[in-house]
C-alpha positions, -999 to 999 in steps of 0.1 A, spaced: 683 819 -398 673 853 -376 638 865 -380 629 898 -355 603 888 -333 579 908 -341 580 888 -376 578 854 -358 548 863 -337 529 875 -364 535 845 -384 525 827 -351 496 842 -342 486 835 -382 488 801 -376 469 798 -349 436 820 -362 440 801 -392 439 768 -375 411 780 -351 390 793 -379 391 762 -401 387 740 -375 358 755 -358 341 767 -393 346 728 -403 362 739 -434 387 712 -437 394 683 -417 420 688 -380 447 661 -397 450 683 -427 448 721 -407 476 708 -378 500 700 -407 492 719 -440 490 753 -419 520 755 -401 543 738 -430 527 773 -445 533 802 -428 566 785 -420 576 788 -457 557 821 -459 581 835 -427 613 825 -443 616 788 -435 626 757 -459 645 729 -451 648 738 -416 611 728 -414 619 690 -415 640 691 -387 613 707 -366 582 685 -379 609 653 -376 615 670 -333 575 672 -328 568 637 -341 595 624 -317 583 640 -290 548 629 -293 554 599 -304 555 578 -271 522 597 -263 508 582 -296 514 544 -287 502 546 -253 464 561 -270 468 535 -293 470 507 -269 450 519 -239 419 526 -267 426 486 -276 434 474 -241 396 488 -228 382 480 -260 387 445 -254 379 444 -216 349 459 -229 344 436 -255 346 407 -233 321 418 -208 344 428 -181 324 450 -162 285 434 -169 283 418 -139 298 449 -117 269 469 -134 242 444 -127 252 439 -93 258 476 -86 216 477 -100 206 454 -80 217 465 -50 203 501 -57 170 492 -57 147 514 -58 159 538 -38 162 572 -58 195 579 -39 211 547 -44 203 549 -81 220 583 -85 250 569 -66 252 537 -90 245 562 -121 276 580 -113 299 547 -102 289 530 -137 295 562 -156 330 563 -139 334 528 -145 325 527 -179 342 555 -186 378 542 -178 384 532 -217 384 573 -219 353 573 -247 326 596 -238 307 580 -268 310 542 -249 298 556 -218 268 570 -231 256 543 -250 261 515 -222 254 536 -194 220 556 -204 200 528 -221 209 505 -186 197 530 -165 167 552 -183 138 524 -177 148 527 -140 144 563 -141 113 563 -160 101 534 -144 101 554 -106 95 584 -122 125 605 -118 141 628 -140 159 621 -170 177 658 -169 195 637 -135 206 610 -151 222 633 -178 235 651 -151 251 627 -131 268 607 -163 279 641 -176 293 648 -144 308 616 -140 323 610 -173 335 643 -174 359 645 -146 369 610 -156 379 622 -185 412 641 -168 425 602 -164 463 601 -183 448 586 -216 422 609 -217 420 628 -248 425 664 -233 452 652 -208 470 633 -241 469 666 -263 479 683 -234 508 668 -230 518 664 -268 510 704 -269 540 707 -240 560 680 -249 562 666 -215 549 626 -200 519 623 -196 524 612 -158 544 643 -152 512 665 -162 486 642 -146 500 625 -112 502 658 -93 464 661 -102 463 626 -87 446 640 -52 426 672 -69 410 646 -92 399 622 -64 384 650 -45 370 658 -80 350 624 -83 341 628 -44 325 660 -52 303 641 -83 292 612 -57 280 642 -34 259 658 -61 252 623 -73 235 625 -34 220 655 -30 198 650 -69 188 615 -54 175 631 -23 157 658 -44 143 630 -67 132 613 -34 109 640 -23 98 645 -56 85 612 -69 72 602 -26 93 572 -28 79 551 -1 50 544 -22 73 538 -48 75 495 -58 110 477 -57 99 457 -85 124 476 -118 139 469 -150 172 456 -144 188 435 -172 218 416 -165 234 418 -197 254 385 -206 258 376 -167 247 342 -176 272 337 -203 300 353 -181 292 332 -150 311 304 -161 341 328 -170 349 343 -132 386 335 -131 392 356 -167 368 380 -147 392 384 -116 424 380 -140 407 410 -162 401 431 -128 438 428 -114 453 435 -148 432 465 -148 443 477 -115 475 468 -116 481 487 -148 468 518 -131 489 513 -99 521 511 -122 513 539 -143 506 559 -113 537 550 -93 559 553 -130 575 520 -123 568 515 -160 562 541 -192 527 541 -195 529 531 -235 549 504 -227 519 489 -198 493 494 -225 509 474 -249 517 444 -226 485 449 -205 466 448 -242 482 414 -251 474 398 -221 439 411 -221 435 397 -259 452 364 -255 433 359 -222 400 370 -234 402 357 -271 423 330 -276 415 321 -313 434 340 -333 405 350 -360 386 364 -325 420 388 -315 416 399 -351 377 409 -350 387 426 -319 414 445 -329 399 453 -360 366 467 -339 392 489 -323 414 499 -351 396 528 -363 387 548 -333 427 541 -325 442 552 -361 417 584 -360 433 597 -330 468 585 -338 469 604 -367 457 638 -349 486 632 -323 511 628 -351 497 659 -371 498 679 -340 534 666 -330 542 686 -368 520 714 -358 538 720 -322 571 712 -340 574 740 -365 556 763 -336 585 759 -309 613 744 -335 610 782 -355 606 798 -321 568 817 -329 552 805 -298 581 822 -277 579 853 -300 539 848 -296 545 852 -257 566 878 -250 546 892 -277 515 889 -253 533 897 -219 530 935 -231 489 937 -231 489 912 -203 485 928 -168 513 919 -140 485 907 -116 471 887 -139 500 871 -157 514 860 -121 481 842 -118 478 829 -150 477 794 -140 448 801 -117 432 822 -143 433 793 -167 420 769 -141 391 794 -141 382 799 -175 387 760 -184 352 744 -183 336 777 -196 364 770 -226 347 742 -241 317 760 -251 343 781 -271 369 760 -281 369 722 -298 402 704 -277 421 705 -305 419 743 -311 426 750 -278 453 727 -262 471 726 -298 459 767 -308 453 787 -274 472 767 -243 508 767 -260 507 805 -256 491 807 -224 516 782 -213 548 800 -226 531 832 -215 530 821 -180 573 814 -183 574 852 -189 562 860 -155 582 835 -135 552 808 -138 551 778 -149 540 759 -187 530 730 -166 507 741 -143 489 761 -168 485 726 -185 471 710 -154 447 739 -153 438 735 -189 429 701 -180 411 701 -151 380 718 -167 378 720 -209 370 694 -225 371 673 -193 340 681 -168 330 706 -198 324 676 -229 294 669 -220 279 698 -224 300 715 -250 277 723 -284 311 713 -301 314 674 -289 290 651 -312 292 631 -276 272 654 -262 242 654 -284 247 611 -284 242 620 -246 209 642 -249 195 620 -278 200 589 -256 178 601 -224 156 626 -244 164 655 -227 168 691 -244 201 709 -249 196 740 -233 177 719 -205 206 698 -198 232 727 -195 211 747 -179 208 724 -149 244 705 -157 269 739 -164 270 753 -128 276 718 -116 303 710 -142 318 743 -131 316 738 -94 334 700 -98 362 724 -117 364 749 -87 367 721 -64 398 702 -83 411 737 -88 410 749 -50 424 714 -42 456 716 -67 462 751 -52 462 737 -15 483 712 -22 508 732 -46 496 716 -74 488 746 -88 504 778 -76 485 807 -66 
């Protein structure tokens, strides 16, 4: 059925102010807007039983996507669960010391640690409470070790099962390793820059607190080391799964939902060999997995009737008209840009399932490319800009947990978020990542 464009892109762009207004004004739940609205203004422009063909393409599409969430949120649920990385953060306590600048450097290797199960919420609540009675104990500020696990966390979050990098994806309909592993290098350089600033706050906290009158006696809790210490060959086996997993997902010599789901039954029969434990442990799990499952799958009908009834490409060549040549040739750059500031403006779901589809398809118009514009996206919202977005609950857990006032913690975190961004961003262009 032939609609004019102009029809389709007002449907379009009715669907996506819809969606961003009930979403953002918390007036019904993201499941229900990604797949009552579209299956709406689809009817409303004309469609019927075409509109189970598209929502039956987007579920498809994203459906790989969805199992690999699943199973990475269960495989580092359990590593966690089984006290895989106590002893690394114990040891990495003790050998900071009390040296102000080691103890910033530690701050931002546990966060990244931590923060590999891709839950900003787990990082925060393992990280701060280890780490604030050092702080406070040698009198240095709790707005740095916000900072530094904001930091931290945040640029870990760009990592291929990381919720903006997964809805990313989904929103394009592309792997996940095709958006992420050209980001590979940028992201490295990313974390590099966090251990830097990690540096230079632990040299300002040095002159602040006169740390060579400072004592070396601190609060370090080894938390279940003594029941783990008989366990150090499920330790090492836990650490090369771990690795290994990430070295094939990398180097694609496996689908990365298909190395989650036998990496997760190894981990669990390893870890927890009774089957009533495997069941507590999935069952911990189960929740946090089935929430985010069912957001992927509403979004896969969401995208589907979008790009199945053809609004997003009427939305974009809608938008090439008001859009400038000299920006619209740059728009991947220009989203790169505006990413981190993005998340004070935009939940992840109302922009990478709302804003980026058309920014993407925008970018085609002008001879650019829907992919890089993704990799931008990711790169900054929602990744190095969570943490201090007012629309994350994550971030208040993060405040609430060191004491440390919102506009405090922005104020002094924000231009550091941002310049980790421009970093990854100037490193993806170098490297043709991203094209200028």
């Amino acid at each position: 059925m032939e609609f004019p464009a102009y029809m389709l892109a007002l449907y379009g762009f009715l669907t996506i102010a819809l969606l961003l207004i009930l979403i953002m004004s918390k007036k019904v739940s993201v499941i229900v807007a990604l797949i009552a609205i579209p299956i709406i203004t689809g009817l409303l422009a004309g469609f019927d039983n075409e509109l189970v063909g598209f929502i039956s393409d987007g579920v498809k599409n994203i459906s790989t996507t969805v199992v690999m969430f699943v199973f990475a949120i269960l495989f580092f649920g359990v590593l966690m669960d089984a006290g895989t990385f106590d002893p690394v953060i114990a040891k990495t306590l003790k050998l900071a010391g009390s040296d102000p600048v080691k103890i910033t450097l530690a701050t931002a290797f546990l966060a990244m640690l931590v923060h590999l199960d891709g839950s900003g919420a787990v990082t925060f609540l393992i990280v701060i409470p280890a780490l604030l009675p050092i702080y406070d104990k040698l009198g240095m500020q709790r707005t740095s070790l916000a900072c530094i696990v904001a930091l931290a966390a945040g640029t870990m979050n760009i990592l291929p099962w990381g919720g903006p990098t997964i809805r990313a994806a989904s929103a394009l309909s592309i792997p996940v390793t095709e958006l992420f592993n050209p980001l590979l290098i940028p992201v490295i350089v990313g974390l590099i820059t966090v251990f830097a600033i990690a540096y230079m706050i632990g040299k300002k906290e040095r002159k602040n607190i006169n740390w060579s009158n400072q004592s070396s006696s601190l609060p370090i809790q080894a938390k279940r080391e003594k029941d783990l210490s008989v366990k150090v060959g499920v330790m090492i086996f836990n650490y090369l799964l771990i690795v290994s997993s990430i070295v094939i997902i990398i180097t694609a010599l496996a689908p990365p939902y298909i190395v989650f789901m036998v990496a997760f039954v190894l981990a669990l029969v390893v870890n927890f060999p009774k089957v009533t434990e495997q069941k507590e442990r999935v069952d911990a799990h189960a929740k946090a997995a089935l929430l985010m499952a069912s957001i992927l799958f509403a979004a896969g009908c969401f995208t589907g009737i979008l790009k199945g009834s053809g609004m997003i490409e009427a939305m974009a060549q809608s938008s090439v008209k008001y859009i400038p040549d000299f920006i619209g040739s740059h728009l991947a750059v220009s989203t790169g840009l505006l990413s981190m500031p993005a998340s004070l403006l935009f939940d992840p779901d109302s922009y990478y399932f709302g804003v980026m589809p058309i920014l993407a398809n925008t970018a085609e118009h002008f001879g650019g490319s829907a992919i890089e514009v993704g990799r931008a996206s990711i790169i900054g919202q929602m990744t190095t800009g969570f943490p201090v977005s007012p629309l994350t609950g994550s971030t208040y857990l993060l405040i609430g947990l060191s004491e440390v006032d919102l506009g405090t913690h922005q104020k002094k975190t924000i231009p550091l978020a941002f310049l980790v961004t421009l970093v990854i961003l100037v490193v993806s262009v170098l490297i043709g990542t991203i094209s200028l």
